[in-house]
Kinemage of the C-alpha trace (Angstrom):
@kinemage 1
@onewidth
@group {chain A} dominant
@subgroup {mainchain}
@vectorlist {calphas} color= white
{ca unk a 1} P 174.951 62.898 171.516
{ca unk a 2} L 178.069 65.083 170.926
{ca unk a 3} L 175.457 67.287 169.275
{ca unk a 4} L 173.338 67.782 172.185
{ca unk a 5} L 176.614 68.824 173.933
{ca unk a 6} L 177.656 71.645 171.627
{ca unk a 7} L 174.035 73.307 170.761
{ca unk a 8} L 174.149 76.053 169.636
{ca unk a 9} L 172.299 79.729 170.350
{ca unk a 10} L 169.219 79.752 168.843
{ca unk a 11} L 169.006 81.190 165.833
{ca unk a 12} L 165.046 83.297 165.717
{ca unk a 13} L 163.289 83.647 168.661
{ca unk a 14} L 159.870 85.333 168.946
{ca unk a 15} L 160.006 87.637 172.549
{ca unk a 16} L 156.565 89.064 173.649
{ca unk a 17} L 156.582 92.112 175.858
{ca unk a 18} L 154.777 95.257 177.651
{ca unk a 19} L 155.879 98.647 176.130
{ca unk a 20} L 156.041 100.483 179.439
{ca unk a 21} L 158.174 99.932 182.695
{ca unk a 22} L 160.537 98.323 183.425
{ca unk a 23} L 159.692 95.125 181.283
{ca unk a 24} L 160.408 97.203 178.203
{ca unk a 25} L 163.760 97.740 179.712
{ca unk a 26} L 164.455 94.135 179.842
{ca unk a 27} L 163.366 93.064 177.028
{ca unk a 28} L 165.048 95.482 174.490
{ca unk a 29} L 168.162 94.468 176.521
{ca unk a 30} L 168.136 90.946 176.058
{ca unk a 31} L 166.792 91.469 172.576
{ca unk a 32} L 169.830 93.463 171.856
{ca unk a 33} L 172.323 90.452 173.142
{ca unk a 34} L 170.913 88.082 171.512
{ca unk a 35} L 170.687 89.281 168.143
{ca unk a 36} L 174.292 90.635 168.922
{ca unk a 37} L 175.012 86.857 169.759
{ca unk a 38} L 173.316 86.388 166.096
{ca unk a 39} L 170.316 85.480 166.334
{ca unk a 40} L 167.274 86.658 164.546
{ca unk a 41} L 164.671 88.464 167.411
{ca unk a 42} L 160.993 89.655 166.805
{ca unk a 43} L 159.487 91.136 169.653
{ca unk a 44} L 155.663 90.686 169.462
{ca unk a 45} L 153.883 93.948 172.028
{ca unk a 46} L 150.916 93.564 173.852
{ca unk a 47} L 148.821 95.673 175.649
{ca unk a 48} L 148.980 99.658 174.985
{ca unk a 49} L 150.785 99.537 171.549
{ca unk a 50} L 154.485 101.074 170.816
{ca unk a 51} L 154.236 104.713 170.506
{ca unk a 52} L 157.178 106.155 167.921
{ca unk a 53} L 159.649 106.251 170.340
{ca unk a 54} L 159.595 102.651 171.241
{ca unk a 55} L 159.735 101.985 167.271
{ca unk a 56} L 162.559 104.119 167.263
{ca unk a 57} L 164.360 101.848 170.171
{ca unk a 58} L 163.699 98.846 168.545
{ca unk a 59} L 164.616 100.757 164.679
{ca unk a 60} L 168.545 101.098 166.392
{ca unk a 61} L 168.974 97.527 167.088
{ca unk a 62} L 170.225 95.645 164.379
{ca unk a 63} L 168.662 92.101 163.806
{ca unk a 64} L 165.582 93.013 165.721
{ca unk a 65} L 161.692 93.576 164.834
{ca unk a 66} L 159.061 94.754 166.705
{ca unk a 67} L 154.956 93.451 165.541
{ca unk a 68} L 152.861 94.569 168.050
{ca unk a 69} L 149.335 92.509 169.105
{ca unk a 70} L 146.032 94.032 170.044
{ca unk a 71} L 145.269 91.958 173.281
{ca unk a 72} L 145.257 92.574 176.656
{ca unk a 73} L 148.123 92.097 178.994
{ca unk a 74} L 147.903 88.778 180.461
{ca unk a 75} L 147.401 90.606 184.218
{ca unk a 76} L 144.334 92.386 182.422
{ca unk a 77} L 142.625 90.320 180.867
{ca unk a 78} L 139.111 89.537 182.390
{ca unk a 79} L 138.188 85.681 181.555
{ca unk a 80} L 140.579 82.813 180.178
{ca unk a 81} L 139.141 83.252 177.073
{ca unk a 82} L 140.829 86.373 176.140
{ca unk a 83} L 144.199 84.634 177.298
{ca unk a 84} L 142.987 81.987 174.481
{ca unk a 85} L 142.981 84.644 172.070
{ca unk a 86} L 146.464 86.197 172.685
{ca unk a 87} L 147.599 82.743 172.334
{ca unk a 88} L 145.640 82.416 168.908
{ca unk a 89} L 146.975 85.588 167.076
{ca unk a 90} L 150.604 84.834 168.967
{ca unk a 91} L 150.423 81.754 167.057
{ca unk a 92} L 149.842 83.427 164.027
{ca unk a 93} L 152.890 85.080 164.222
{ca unk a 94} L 154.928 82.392 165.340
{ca unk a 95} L 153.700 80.640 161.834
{ca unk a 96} L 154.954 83.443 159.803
{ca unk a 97} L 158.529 83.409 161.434
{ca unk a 98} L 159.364 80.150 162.167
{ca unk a 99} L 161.237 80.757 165.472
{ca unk a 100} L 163.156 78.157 167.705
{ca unk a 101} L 162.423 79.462 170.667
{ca unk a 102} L 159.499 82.019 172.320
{ca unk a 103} L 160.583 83.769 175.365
{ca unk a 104} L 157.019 84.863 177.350
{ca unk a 105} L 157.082 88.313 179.391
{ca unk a 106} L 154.549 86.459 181.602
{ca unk a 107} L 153.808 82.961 182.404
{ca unk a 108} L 149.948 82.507 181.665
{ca unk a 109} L 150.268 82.185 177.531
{ca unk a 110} L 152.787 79.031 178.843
{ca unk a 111} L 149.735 77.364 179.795
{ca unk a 112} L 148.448 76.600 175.757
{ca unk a 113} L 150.358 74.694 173.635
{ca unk a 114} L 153.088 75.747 171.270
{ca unk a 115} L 155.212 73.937 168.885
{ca unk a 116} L 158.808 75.329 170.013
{ca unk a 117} L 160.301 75.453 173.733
{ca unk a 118} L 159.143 77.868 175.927
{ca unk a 119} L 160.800 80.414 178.091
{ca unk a 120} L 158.670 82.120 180.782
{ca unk a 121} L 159.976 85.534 182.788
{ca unk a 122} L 157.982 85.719 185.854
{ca unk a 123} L 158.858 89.717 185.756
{ca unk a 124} L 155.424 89.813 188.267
{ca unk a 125} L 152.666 87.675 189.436
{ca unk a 126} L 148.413 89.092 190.597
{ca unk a 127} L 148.566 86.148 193.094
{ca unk a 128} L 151.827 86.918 194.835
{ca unk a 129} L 150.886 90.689 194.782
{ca unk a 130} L 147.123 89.925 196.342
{ca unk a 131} L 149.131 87.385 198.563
{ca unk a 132} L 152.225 90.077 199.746
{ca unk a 133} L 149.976 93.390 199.290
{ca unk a 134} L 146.335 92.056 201.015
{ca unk a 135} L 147.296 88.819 203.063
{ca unk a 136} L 144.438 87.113 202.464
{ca unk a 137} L 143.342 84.881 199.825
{ca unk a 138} L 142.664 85.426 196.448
{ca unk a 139} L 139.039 86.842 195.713
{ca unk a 140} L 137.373 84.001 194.453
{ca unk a 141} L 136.824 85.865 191.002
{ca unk a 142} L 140.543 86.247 190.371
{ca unk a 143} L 141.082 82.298 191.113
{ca unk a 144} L 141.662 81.293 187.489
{ca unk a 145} L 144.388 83.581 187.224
{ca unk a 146} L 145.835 81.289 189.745
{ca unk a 147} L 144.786 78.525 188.136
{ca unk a 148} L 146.239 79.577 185.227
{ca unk a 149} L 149.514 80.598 186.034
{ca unk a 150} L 150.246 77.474 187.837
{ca unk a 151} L 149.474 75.215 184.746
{ca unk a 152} L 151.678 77.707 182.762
{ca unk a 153} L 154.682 77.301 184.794
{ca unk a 154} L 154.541 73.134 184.765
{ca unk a 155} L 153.984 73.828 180.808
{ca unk a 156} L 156.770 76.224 180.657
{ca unk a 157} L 160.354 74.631 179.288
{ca unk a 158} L 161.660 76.680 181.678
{ca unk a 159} L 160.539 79.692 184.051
{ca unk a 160} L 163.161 82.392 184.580
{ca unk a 161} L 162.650 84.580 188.262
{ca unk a 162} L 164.581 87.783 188.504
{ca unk a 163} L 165.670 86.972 192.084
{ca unk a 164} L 165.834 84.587 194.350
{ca unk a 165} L 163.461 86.312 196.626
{ca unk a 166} L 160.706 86.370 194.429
{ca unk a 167} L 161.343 82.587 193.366
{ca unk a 168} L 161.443 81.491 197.156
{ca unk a 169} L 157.352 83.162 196.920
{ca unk a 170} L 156.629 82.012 194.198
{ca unk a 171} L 157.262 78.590 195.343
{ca unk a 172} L 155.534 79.309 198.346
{ca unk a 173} L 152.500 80.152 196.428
{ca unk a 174} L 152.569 77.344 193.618
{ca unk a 175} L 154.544 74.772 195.449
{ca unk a 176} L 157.959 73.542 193.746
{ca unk a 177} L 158.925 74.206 190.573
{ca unk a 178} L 162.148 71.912 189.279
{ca unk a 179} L 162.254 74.133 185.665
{ca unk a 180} L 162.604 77.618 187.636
{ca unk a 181} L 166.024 79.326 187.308
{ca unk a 182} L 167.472 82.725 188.874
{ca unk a 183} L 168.483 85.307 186.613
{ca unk a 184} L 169.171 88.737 187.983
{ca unk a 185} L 168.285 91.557 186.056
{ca unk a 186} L 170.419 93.752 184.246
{ca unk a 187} L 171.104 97.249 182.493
{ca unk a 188} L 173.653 98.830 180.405
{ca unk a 189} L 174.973 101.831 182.215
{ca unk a 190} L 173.531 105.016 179.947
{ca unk a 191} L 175.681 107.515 178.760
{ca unk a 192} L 176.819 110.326 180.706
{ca unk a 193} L 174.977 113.172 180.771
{ca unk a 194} L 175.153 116.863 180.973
{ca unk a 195} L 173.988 116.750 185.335
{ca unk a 196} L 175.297 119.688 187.401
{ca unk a 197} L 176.404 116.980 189.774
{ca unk a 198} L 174.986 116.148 193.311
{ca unk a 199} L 172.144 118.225 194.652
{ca unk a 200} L 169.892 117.781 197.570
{ca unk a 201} L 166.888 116.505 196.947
{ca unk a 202} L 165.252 112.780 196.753
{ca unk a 203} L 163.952 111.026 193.530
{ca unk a 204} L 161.453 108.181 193.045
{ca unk a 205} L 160.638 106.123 190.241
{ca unk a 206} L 157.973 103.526 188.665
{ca unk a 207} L 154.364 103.185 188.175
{ca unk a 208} L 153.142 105.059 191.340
{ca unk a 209} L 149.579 103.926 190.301
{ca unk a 210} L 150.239 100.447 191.364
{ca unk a 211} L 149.933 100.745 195.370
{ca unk a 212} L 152.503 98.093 195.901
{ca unk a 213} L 155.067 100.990 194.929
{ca unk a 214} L 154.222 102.763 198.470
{ca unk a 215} L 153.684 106.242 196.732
{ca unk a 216} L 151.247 107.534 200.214
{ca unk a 217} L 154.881 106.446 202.259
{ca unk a 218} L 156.488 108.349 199.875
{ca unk a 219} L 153.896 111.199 200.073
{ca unk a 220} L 153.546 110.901 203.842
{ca unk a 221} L 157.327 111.328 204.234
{ca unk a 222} L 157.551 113.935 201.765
{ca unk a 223} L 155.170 115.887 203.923
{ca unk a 224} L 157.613 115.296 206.808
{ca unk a 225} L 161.107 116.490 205.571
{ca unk a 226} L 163.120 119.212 204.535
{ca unk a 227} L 164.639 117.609 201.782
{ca unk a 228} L 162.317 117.969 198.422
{ca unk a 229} L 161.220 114.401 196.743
{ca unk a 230} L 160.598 114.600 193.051
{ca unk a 231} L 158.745 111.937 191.588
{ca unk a 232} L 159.289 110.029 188.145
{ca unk a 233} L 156.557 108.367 186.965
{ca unk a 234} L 153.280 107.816 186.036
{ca unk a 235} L 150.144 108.425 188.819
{ca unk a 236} L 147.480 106.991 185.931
{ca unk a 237} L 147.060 103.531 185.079
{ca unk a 238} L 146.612 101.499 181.922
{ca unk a 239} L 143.066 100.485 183.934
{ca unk a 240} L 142.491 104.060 184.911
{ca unk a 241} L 143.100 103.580 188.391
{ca unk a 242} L 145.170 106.648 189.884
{ca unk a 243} L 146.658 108.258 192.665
{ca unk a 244} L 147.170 111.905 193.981
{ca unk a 245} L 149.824 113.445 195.789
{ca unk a 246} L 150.418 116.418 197.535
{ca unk a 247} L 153.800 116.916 199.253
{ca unk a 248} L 156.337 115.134 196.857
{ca unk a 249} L 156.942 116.859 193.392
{ca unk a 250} L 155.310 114.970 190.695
{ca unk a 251} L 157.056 115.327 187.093
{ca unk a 252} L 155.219 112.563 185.445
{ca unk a 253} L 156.837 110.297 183.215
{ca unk a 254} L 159.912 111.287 181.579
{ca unk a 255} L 161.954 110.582 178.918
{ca unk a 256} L 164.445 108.210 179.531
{ca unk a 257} L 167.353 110.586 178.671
{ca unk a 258} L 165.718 113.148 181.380
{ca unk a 259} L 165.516 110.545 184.152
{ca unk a 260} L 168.978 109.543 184.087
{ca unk a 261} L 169.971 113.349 184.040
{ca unk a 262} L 167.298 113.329 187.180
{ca unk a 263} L 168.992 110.380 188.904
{ca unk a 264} L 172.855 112.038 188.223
{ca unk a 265} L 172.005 115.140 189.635
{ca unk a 266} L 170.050 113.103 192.647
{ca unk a 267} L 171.845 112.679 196.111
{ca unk a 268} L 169.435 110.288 196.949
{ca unk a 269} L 167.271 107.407 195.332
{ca unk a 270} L 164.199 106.011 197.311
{ca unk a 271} L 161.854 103.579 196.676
{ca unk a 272} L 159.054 102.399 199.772
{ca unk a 273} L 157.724 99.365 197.502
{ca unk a 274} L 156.095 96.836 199.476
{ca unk a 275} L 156.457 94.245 196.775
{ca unk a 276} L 158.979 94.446 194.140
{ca unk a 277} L 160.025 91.337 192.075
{ca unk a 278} L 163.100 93.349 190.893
{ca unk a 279} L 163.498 96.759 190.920
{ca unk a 280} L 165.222 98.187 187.776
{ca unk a 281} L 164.863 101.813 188.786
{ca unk a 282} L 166.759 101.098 191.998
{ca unk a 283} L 169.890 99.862 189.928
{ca unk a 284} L 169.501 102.929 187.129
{ca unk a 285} L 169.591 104.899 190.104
{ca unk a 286} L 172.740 103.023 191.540
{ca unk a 287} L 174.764 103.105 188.084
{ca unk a 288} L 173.743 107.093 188.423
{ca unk a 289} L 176.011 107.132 192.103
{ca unk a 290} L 172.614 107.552 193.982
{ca unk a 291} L 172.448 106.700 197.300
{ca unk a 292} L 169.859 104.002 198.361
{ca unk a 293} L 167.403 104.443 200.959
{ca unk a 294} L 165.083 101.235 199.831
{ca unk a 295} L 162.353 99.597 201.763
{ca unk a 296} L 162.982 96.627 203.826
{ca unk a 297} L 161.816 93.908 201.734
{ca unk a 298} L 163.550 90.348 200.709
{ca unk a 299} L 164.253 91.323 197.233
{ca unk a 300} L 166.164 94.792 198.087
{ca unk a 301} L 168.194 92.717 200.644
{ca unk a 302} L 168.704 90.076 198.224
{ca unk a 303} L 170.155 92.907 195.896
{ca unk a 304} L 171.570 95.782 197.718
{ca unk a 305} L 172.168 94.448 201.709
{ca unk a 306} L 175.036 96.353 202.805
{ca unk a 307} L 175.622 98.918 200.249
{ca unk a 308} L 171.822 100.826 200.828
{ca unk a 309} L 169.839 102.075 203.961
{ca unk a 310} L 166.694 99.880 204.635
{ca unk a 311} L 163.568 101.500 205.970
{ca unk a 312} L 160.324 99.686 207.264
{ca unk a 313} L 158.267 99.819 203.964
{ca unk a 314} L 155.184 101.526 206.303
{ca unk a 315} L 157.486 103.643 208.244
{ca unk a 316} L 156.759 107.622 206.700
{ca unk a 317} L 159.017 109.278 209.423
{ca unk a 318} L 161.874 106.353 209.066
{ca unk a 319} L 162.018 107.698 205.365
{ca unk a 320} L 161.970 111.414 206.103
{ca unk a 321} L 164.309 111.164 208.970
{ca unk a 322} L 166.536 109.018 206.892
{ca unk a 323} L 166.675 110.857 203.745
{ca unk a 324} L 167.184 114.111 205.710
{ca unk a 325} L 169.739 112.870 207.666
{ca unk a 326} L 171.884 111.507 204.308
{ca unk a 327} L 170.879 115.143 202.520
{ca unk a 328} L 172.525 116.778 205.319
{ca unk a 329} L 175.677 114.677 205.071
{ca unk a 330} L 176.886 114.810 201.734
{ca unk a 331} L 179.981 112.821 202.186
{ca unk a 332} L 177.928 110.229 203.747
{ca unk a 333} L 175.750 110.224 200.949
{ca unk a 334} L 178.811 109.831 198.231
{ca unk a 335} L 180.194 107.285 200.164
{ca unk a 336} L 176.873 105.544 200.073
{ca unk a 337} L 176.481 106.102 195.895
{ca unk a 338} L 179.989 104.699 195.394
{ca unk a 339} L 178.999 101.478 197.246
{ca unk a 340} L 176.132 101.155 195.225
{ca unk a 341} L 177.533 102.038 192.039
{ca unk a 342} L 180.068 99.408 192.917
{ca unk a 343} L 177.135 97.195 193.488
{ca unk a 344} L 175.555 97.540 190.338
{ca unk a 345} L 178.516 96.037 188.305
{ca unk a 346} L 177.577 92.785 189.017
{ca unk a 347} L 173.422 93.415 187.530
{ca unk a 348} L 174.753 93.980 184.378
{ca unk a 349} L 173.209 93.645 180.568
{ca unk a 350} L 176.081 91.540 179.576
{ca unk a 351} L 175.494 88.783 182.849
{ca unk a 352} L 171.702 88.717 182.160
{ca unk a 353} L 172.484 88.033 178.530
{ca unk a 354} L 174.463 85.311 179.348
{ca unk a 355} L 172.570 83.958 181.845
{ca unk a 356} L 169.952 83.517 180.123
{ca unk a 357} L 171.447 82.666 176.389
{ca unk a 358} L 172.125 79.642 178.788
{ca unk a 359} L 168.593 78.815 179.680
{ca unk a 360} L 167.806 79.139 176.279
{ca unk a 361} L 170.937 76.034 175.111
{ca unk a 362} L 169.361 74.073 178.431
{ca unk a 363} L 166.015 74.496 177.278
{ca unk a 364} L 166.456 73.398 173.488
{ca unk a 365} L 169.056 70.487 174.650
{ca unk a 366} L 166.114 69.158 176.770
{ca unk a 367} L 163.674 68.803 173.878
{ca unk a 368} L 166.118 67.788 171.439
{ca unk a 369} L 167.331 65.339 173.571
{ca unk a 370} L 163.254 64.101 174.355
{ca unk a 371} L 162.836 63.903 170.499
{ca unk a 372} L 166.279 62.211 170.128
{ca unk a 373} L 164.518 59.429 172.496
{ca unk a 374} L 161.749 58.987 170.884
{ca unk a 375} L 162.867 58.935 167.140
């Protein structure tokens, strides 16, 4: 068994992904570690395909490939049967490159059978977002989601959660779940750029299409305050759902470069999500010296209690008062970035990477130790 004991990294592993968000993010990070830990990676997109900039990402990491796969995203898809299908041509790649490992952005594809150990990320989930955003159940049409998630995450090797928050709901939801492990998120600091320094105004960012992000708080507020609110992000859906604003500054979305020089020159970062598994544009904007003014929400308490200002996620006037009163007291509002900034050390790229190169040696002991039993 002293081979069980000392097992290794694995050596390929097969990641799948979304090209946009946050998700992205994580992936190319972890992708990055672990080929810098030496493995081989090939990260397999679904959903809107990799436009030449992601290439270009994924070109500048050594020991890393990108395929992509023309499927929907697993919180798309319409019927089981197009799940089937992802998992069909997913196979085919997994045939082709032989990994030891596939790491699922996702939990559904868990729920079909594959021939290596399986790593879920639960980076989101339809029935806790019906569940937190509606509160009320699950339209009956939506139930196999449900159904398949759950059988996913008893299939799954093991299911990573990027907080303990969102685990403690998703247990809730799906009852308990032995293989589920906490692994915080994390980001490599970007490079400094060319910002004029602090300046007084408020910036948002994510996928203001998605309602659960609280853009009409944001809006409302906007409407409410002296201080201007710039938003980064997209207002148009992959599904073609879409919202409008009319007080806060829309800019779209934006180059990654540009929204870190957005979030440097920023005095204050503000997000009014109502559910928010994570939250990697709240710790960009921390390692940027932002200070926080997040909704009030397990998951931003989980991750920033003490070092950010918590608002009632519903509470428009609570977020314009707030972010007025912290524009108007610019020493208050360094003191608060420093905190955070401080904060955001311990989210880093390097922890998640090693967190999670750990799941990975737990995972693979397990079955080598089940086929070790039955030889």
């Amino acid at each position: 068994m002293s081979e069980l004991r000392a097992m290794p990294t694995p050596q390929r592993i097969v990641m799948t992904t979304d090209t946009v968000g946050g998700v992205w993010q994580y992936t190319l990070e972890l992708a990055a570690g672990c080929a810098a830990a030496g493995a081989a990676v090939q990260i397999v997109t679904m959903g809107p395909g990799p436009g030449d900039d992601r290439r270009r990402e994924v070109d500048r990491i050594d020991g890393v490939e990108l395929r992509h796969l023309d499927v929907p995203l697993d919180w798309m898809a319409n019927e089981e049967e197009a799940l089937r299908e992802a998992a069909d041509g997913l196979s085919c790649y997994l045939s082709g490159f032989s990994p030891d490992l596939l790491h699922l952005s996702g939990v559904s594809l868990a729920a079909f059978d594959w021939p290596v150990p399986v790593v879920s990320t639960m980076h989101s989930c339809l029935p806790s977002w019906w569940a937190t955003m509606r509160r009320e159940p699950l339209p009956r049409e939506w139930h196999w989601h449900r159904e398949v998630a759950l059988r996913g995450l008893t299939a799954a090797d093991r299911v990573i959660a990027p907080t303990a928050a969102f685990a403690e709901g998703l247990q809730d939801l799906y009852g308990p779940l032995p293989r589920l492990r906490i692994v915080h998120n994390g980001r490599t600091p970007p490079p400094s750029s060319h910002a004029r320094g602090k300046q007084p105004f408020a910036v948002a960012a994510g996928r203001f299409w998605d309602e659960a992000k609280g853009v009409d708080t944001l809006d409302a507020a906007a409407a409410r305050m002296e201080t201007p609110l710039v938003l980064a992000g997209s207002l148009t859906g992959p599904a073609g759902q879409g919202v409008r604003v009319r007080a806060a500054r829309s800019c779209g979305s934006l180059p990654e470069a540009e929204l870190h020089t957005l979030m440097a020159e920023a005095a204050v970062f503000v997000s009014a999500s109502r559910y928010e598994p994570f939250g990697l544009g709240v710790l960009e904007a921390a390692q940027r010296r932002c200070a926080l003014v997040l909704s009030d929400i397990p998951t931003f308490r989980e991750l920033w209690d003490g070092v950010a200002v918590f608002v009632p996620p519903d509470d428009p006037s609570a977020f314009a008062r707030t972010i007025d009163e912290l524009a108007d007291d610019p020493a208050r509002a360094e003191r608060l970035g420093i905190d955070a900034f401080q904060r955001a050390r311990r989210y880093s790229a390097e922890r998640m990477v090693g967190r999670t190169l750990a799941v990975y040696r737990e995972c693979i002991t397990a079955d080598l130790a089940a086929a070790v039993a039955e030889a």
